[in-house]
C-alpha positions in Angstrom: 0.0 0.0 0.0 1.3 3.5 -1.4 1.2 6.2 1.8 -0.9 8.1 -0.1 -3.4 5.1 0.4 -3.2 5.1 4.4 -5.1 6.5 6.4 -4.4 10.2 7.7 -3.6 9.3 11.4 -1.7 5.7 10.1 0.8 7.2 7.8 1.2 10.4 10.3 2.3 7.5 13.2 4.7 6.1 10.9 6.4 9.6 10.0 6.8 10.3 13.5 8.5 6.7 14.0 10.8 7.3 11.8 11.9 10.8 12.6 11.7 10.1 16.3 14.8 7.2 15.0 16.4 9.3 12.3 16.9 11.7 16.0 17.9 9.0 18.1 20.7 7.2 15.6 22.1 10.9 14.9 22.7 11.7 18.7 23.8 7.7 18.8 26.9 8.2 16.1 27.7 11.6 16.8 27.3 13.2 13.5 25.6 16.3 15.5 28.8 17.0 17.1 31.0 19.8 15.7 34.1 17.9 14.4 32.8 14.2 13.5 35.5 11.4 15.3 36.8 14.1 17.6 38.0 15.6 14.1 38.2 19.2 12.8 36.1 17.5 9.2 32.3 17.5 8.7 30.2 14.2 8.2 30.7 15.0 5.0 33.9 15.4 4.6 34.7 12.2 6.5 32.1 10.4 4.0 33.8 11.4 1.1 37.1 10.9 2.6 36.2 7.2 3.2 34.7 6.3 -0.2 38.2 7.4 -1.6 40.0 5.4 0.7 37.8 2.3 0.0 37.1 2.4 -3.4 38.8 1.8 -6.8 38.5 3.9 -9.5 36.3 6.6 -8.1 35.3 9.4 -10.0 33.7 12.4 -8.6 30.8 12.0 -11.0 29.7 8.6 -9.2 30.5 10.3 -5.8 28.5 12.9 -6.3 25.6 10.8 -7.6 26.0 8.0 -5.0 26.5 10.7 -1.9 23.4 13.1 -3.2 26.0 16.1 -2.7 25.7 19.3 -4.8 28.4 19.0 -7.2 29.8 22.9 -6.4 29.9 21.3 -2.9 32.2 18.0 -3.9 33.9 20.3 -5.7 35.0 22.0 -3.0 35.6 19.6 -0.5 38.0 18.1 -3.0 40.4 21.5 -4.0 40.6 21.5 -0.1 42.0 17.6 -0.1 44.2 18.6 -2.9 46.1 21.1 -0.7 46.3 19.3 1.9 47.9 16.5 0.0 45.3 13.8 0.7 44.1 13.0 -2.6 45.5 12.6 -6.7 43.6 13.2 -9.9 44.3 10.8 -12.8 42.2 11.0 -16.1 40.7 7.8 -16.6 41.1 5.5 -19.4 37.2 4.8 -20.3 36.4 8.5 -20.1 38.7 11.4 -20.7 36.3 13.7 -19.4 36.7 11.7 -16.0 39.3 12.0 -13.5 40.1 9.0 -11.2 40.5 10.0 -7.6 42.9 8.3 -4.9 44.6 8.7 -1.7 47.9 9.7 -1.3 50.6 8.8 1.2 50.0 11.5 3.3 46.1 11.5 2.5 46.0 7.5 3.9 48.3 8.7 7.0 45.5 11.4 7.5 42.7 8.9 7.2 44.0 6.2 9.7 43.0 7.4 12.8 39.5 8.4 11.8 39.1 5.1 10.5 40.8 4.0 14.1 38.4 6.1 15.8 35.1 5.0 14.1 36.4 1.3 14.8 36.8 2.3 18.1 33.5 3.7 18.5 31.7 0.9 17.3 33.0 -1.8 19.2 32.6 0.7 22.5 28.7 0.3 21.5 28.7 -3.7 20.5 30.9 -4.4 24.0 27.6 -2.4 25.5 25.5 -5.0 24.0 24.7 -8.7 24.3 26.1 -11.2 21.7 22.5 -12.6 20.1 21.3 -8.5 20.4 23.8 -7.4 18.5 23.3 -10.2 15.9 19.7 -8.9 15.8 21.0 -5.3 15.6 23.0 -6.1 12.5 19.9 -8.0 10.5 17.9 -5.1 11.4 20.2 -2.9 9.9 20.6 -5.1 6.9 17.1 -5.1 7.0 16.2 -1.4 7.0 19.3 -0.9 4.0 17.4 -3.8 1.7 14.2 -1.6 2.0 15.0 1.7 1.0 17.8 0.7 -0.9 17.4 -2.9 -3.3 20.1 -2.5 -5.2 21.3 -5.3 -7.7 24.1 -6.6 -5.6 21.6 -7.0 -2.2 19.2 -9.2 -4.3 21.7 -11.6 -6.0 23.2 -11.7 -2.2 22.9 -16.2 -2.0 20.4 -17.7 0.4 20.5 -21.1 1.4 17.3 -23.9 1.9 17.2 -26.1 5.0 14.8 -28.2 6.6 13.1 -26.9 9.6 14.3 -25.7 13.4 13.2 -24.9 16.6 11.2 -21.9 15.8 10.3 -21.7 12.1 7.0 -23.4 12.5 6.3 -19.9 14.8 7.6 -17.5 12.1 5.8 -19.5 9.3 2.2 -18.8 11.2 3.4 -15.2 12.2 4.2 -14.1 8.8 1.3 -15.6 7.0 -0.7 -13.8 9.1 0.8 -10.2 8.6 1.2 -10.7 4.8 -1.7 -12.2 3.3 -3.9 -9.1 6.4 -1.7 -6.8 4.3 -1.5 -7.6 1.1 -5.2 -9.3 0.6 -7.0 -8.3 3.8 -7.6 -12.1 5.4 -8.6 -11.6 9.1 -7.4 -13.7 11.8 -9.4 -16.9 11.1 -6.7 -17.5 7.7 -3.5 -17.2 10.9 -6.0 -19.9 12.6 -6.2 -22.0 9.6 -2.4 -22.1 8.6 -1.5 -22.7 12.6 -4.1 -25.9 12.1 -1.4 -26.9 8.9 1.6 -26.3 11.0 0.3 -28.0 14.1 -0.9 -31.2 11.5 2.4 -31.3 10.0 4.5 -31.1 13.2 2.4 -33.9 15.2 2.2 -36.4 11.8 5.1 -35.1 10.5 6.9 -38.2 8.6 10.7 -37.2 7.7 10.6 -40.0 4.8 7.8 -38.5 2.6 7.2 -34.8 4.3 9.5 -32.1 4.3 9.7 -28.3 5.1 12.0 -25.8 3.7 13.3 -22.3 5.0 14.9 -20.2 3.2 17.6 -18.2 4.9 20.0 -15.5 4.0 22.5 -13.9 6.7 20.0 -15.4 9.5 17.1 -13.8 8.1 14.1 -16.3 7.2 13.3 -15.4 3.3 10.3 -18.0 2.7 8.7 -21.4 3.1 7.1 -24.5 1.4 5.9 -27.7 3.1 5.5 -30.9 1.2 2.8 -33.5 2.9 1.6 -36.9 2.6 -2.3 -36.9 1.2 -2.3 -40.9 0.0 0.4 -43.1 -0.7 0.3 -41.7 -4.1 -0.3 -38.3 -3.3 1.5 -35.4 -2.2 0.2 -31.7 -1.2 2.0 -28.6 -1.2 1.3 -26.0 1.2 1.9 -23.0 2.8 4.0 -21.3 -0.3 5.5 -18.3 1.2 8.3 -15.4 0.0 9.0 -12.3 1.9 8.9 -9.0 0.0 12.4 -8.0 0.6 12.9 -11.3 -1.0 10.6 -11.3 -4.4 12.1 -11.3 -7.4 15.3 -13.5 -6.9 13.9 -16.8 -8.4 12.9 -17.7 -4.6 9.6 -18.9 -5.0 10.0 -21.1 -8.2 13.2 -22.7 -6.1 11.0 -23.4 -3.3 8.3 -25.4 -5.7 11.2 -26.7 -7.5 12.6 -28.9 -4.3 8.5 -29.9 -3.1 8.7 -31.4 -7.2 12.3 -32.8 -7.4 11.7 -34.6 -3.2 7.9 -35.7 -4.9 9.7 -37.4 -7.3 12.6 -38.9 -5.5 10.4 -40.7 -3.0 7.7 -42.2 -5.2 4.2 -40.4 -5.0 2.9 -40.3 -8.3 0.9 -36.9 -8.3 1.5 -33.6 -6.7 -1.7 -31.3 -5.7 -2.3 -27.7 -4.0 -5.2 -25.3 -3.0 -4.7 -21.2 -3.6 -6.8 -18.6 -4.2 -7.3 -17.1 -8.1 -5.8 -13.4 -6.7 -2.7 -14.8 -5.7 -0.8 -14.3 -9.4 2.7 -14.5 -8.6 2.4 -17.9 -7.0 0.0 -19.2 -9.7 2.4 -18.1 -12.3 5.4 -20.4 -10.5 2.8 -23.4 -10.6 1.9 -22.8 -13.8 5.8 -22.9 -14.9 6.3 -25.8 -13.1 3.9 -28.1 -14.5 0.8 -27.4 -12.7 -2.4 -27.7 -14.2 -5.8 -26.0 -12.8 -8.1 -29.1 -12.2 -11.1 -26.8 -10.3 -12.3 -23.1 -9.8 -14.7 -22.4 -6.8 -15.8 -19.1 -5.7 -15.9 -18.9 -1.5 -16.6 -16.6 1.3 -13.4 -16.7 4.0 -11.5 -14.8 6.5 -13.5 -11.6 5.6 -13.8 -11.8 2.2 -16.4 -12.3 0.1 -15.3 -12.4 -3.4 -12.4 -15.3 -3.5 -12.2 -18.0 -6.0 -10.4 -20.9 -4.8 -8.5 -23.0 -7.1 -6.7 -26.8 -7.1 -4.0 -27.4 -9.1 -2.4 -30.7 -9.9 0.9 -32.2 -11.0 1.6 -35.5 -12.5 5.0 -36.9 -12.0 
C-alpha cells in the first residue's frame, strides 16, 4: 500500500517513528557534534574521505551521484584535499572527461585514525550489548538498508534452503498472518487455519515423505514451502511463502522446485495444492512448473467475500 493510500492518522504514526529514530541514531553516532571522530572535518567530509579510501577507481561523477552532494559542494571539499595532499587526480582510461580520484601517502596517513576512531567507537557500543542483540542489531540494519535501498548486488546476495528448526513453525504462522492481512486483507481466522497446517504437519510429520523448507540469507528467514503426505500416491503442497524483501530472486520457483524434485525422488505419483485465483505470482510459479488447474470455486473466507479458490495438480 502507497502512503498516499493510508489512512491520515496511520501514515502520520509512521512519520513520526521514523523521525523520532532518524533523531535517536544521529545523537547515537555523533554526526551532531561539531568535528565528526573528535576531528576538525564535517560528516561529509569524513564520508567522502572514506569512499576514496575504500574504493577503486572513483570518479567524482559517481561520488556525487551516490553521496546526493551538490556538485559545487564535492567540488569544494575536494580542492581542499588537494592542498592538503590527501588526494591525486588521474584522467581515466574509459572517459577522458573523467578524473580518477585516490589517496595519497599523506592522505592515507590522515585517514587512519579516523578510520581507528570510528572502529573504536563501534566496538565501545557492541561491548555495551549482548552477543545474540547485537546479531539482531546487525539483520535489522541489513534489513532497514534492503528496503530503502534494493540494489542489484543485495538481491543476487545467496540464500541457502534447510529443513526446519526450533522456531520456524512460529515465524511461518506469524508471517502468514501479517502478509496475506496486508497484502489481501484475510482476518485472523486464515493465521488460525495455517496454525491448524503447521500444528498437523508437526504432530504427523513423517521425515521419509514430508519435508519443510526455510529459506535463509545472513540469518534472516526469506520464505517457506511444506510438502505432505495426502495418500500413498499423493502429495500436497502448502503453505508457499516469499517475503517481500525477497521477491524477485527466483525464490519462489526454487521453493516449488525442491517440493517437485523430493515428490519425485520418493515415489508419490501426483503432486496437488489449494490457492486462491488473486494470488498471481504464486499461480504463475505453478503454472511454470507443471501445474495444471483441475477446479475453480468461488468462496466466502476470513472476511472476504469475493475469492475464487483453485486446485491445481501435477503428474510426476
Amino acid at each position: 500500500m502507497s502512503p498516499a493510500a493510508l489512512p491520515r492518522p496511520e501514515l502520520d504514526s509512521r512519520i513520526r517513528a521514523i523521525r523520532h529514530f532518524n533523531r535517536f541514531y544521529t545523537g547515537q553516532i555523533g554526526v551532531l557534534q561539531e568535528g565528526l571522530l573528535d576531528s576538525p572535518y564535517s560528516l561529509t567530509e569524513v564520508r567522502v574521505f572514506y569512499e576514496i579510501a575504500h574504493r577503486q577507481g572513483l570518479t567524482a561523477t559517481v561520488l556525487c551521484d551516490e553521496l546526493k552532494l551538490d556538485p559545487g559542494y564535492l567540488s569544494r571539499i575536494l580542492r581542499a584535499f588537494e592542498k592538503r595532499g590527501w588526494i591525486s587526480r588521474r584522467r581515466s582510461a574509459s572517459d577522458a572527461r573523467q578524473s580518477v580520484l585516490a589517496l595519497t601517502a599523506k592522505g592515507r596517513a590522515g585517514f587512519a585514525p579516523l578510520e581507528e576512531r570510528s572502529n573504536r567507537q563501534v566496538t565501545e557500543m557492541l561491548e555495551a550489548i549482548p552477543s545474540a542483540a547485537q546479531d539482531e542489531l546487525v539483520r535489522s540494519m541489513q534489513t532497514v538498508e534492503r528496503i530503502l535501498v534494493p540494489s542489484v548486488t543485495q538481491a543476487k546476495a545467496p540464500y541457502l534452503l534447510r529443513t526446519q528448526q526450533p522456531g520456524d513453525m512460529g515465524w511461518v504462522v506469524y508471517r502468514h498472518g501479517v502478509l496475506y492481512a496486508q497484502e489481501y486483507h484475510y482476518d485472523e481466522r486464515f493465521e488460525a487455519l495455517v496454525a491448524e497446517i503447521v500444528a498437523e504437519f508437526v504432530q504427523n510429520f513423517d521425515p521419509k515423505r514430508e519435508r519443510c523448507w526455510i529459506a535463509e540469507r545472513d540469518g534472516e528467514r526469506l520464505g517457506s514451502v511444506f510438502l505432505v503426505r495426502k495418500s500413498a500416491t499423493v502429495s500436497k503442497l502448502r503453505l508457499l511463502l516469499v517475503e517481500p524483501a525477497a521477491r524477485g530472486l527466483g525464490l519462489g520457483k526454487r521453493l516449488v522446485g525442491e517440493c517437485i524434485r523430493f515428490a519425485r525422488q520418493v515415489g508419490y505419483r501426483k503432486t496437488i495444492l489449494w490457492t486462491q485465483s488473486e494470488l498471481k505470482a504464486a499461480r504463475a510459479i505453478y503454472e511454470q512448473t507443471g501445474f495444471k488447474l483441475v477446479k475453480r470455486e468461488p468462496h466466502e473466507s476470513w472476511s472476504r467475500k469475493d475469492l475464487v479458490s483453485e486446485t491445481w495438480e501435477l503428474e510426476l
